[in-house]
N, C-alpha and C positions, 0 to 999 in steps of 0.2 A: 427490296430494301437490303443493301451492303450488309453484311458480316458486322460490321465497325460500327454501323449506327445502332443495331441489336445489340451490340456488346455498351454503349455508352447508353443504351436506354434503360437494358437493364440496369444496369449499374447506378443510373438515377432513381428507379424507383426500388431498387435496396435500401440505397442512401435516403429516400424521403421516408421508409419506411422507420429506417430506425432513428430519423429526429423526430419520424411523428410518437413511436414509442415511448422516446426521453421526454415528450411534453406530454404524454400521455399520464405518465407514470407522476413527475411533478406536480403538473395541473391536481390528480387526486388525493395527492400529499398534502397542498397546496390548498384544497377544498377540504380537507378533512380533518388536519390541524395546524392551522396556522389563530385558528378561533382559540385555542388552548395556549398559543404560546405566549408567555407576557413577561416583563422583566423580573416576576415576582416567580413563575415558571424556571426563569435562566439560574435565578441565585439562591433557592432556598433547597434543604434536601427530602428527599421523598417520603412520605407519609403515608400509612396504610397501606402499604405491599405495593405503593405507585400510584395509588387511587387520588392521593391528593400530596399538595406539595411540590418540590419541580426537582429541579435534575441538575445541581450543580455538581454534585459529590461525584456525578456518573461523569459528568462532564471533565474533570479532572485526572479520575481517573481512567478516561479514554483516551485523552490528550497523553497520560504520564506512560499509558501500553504502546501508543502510539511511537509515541517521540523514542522509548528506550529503544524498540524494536526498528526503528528505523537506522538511530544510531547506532549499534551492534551489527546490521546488515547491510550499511553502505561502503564504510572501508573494507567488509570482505568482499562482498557483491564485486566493488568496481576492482580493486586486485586482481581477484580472480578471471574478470573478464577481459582486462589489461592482459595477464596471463595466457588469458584462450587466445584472444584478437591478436598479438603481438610476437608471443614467443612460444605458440604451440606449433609450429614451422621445426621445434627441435623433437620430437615428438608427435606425430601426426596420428600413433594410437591409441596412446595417452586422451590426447585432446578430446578424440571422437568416443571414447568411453567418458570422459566427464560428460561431455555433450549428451549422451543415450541416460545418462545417470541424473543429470539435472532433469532433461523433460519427462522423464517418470515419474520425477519427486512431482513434478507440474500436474502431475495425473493424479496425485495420489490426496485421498478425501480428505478433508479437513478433520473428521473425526478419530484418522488415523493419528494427526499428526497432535491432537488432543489427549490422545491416549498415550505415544509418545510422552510430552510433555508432562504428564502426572506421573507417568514411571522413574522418570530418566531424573526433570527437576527439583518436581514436588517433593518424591519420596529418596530417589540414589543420593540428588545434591543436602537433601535438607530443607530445600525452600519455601516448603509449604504452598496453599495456596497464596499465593503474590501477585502483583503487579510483575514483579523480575521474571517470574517460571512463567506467567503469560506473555510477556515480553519475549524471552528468546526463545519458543513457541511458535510466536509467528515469524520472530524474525527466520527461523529455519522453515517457514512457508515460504514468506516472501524471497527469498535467497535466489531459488532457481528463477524466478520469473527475472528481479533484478539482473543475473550474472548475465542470462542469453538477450536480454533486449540491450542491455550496456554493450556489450561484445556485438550481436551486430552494426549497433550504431556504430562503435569504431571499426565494423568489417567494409561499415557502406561510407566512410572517409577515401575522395578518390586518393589511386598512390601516386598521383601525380605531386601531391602535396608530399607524402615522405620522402620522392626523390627529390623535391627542392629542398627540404629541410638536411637531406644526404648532401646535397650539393652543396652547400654553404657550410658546409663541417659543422653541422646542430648535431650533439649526441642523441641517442637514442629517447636518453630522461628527458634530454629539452626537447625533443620533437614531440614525443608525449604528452607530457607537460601544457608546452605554449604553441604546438600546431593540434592532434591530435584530439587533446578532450576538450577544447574550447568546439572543435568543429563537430563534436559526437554531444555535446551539452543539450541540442534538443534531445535528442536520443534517448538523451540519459534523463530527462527529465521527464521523458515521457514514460519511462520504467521505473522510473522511482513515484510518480503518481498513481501508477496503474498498483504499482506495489502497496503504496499507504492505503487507496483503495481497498485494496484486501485487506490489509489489516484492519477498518475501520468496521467493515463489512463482516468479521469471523463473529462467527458465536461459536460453533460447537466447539473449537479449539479452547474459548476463555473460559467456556461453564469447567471445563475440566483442569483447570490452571490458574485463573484469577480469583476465581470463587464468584460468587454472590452478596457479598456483604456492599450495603447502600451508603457506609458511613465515611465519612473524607480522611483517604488515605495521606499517611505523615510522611512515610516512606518509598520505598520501592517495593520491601521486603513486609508491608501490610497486602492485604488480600483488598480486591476493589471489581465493584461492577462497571462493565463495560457498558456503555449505550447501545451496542447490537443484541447482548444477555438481557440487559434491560427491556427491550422493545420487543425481543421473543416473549419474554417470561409476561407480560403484559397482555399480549396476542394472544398467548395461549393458555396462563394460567390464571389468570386472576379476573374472575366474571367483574364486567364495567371497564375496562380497562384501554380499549379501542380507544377513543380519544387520546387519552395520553400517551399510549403506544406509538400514532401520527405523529401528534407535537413531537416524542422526541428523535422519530424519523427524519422529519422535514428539519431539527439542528443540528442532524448527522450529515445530512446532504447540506445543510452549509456549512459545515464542519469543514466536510470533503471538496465544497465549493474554494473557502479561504485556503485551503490546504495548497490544491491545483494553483492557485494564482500564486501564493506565495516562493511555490517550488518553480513555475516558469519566471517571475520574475530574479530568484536567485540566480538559475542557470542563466539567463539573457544580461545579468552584472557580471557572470564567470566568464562566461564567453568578451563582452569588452575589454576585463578588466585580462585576459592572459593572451586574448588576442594580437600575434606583431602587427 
């Protein structure tokens, strides 16, 4: 047997291994609370430390960490990565130390960046615990991951495409612009899911920044439980809790489900709509 057919068989039973893992992991989500979840589960707020009652409040304020933290980390993410992919040619040591400096941050434990957070937000800024100090929190999680997956999608843009846009006198903006990130848009979509991902996904980072409180936040600058702080503190602290723990796993995975479609559908209108 050829070199080549080894290397494509392995390669197929990696790849069967880990969709069998992703049905694996649903399927028992899927079997173990989908019985708990009901439209009375989606919109009421929680009761007895979680034990009964449902999880709108959590719901809310997952959605309001989410979305800040997104939006505070996508105009710098993609600048930044415009920056590396574009104009780190003027500077090549510059470049290569933000690079060694972001994938550290990539390394470095969630718990770090919670303790972080409660120094820096909570107590230096004033913000107490919040939705906000949880919020840009993760967003200084997500940052590195966004900045290096954005930057090589436009590093893997061929340059046959910016010497045509050179040839037709396109500036630099408009090459960017309307050749460039239309053509890095999966790329970018695919960094900006893998990102919300995490953020969806943190606990240790929000126990030390959003707080704990289960009641429906008004503000940004109110404290609010996350649905991943939710579904720990459920697992682990509160006896009976397993069921509902599932239930509100399996609305986080379609949380992250809606999320993923919403963000490829965006970028595949960005890409038409800026496409020449």
């Amino acid at each position: 047997m050829s070199r080549e057919k080894l290397s494509v068989g392995a390669l197929w039973v990696v790849s069967q291994g880990v969709c069998a893992a992703l049905v694996w992991i649903v399927a028992d989500l899927a079997w173990r609370g989908l019985a708990h979840v009901s439209l009375d589960f989606l919109s009421t707020a929680p009761l007895d430390a979680g034990r009964a009652g449902g999880i709108s409040t959590l719901i809310t304020s997952t959605l309001w960490i989410v979305g800040t933290a997104t939006a505070v980390a996508l105009p710098i993410g993609l600048a930044s990565a415009v920056l590396l992919a574009e104009g780190a040619w003027r500077s090549r040591r510059f470049a290569g130390l933000v690079r060694g400096s972001l994938d550290m941050l990539n390394a470095v434990p969630s718990i770090v960046f919670g303790l972080f957070g409660n120094a820096f937000f909570c107590l230096a800024l004033g913000l107490g615990y919040s939705i906000l100090s949880g919020a840009l929190t993760l967003a200084c999680m997500i940052l590195p991951l966004l900045i290096r997956t954005t930057e090589e999608a436009l590093r893997a843009v061929p340059p046959e495409q910016r010497l045509a846009a050179s040839a037709v006198g396109l500036s630099r903006t408009t090459t960017l612009v309307r050749v460039l990130l239309p053509a890095a848009a999966p790329g970018l979509a695919v960094g900006l899911v893998l990102a919300m991902g995490r953020a969806l996904s943190e606990t240790a980072a929000l126990i030390f920044t959003s707080g704990y409180v289960t009641r429906m936040p008004g503000t940004v600058l109110d404290s609010g439980r996350a649905l991943s702080v939710h579904i720990y503190d459920l697992a682990m602290n509160i006896p009976g809790g397993d069921g509902r723990a599932y239930a509100s796993a399996v609305v986080l995975v379609i949380i992250l489900l809606l999320l993923n479609g919403l963000v490829r559908l965006a970028a595949g209108r960005f890409t038409r709509r800026l496409a020449p």
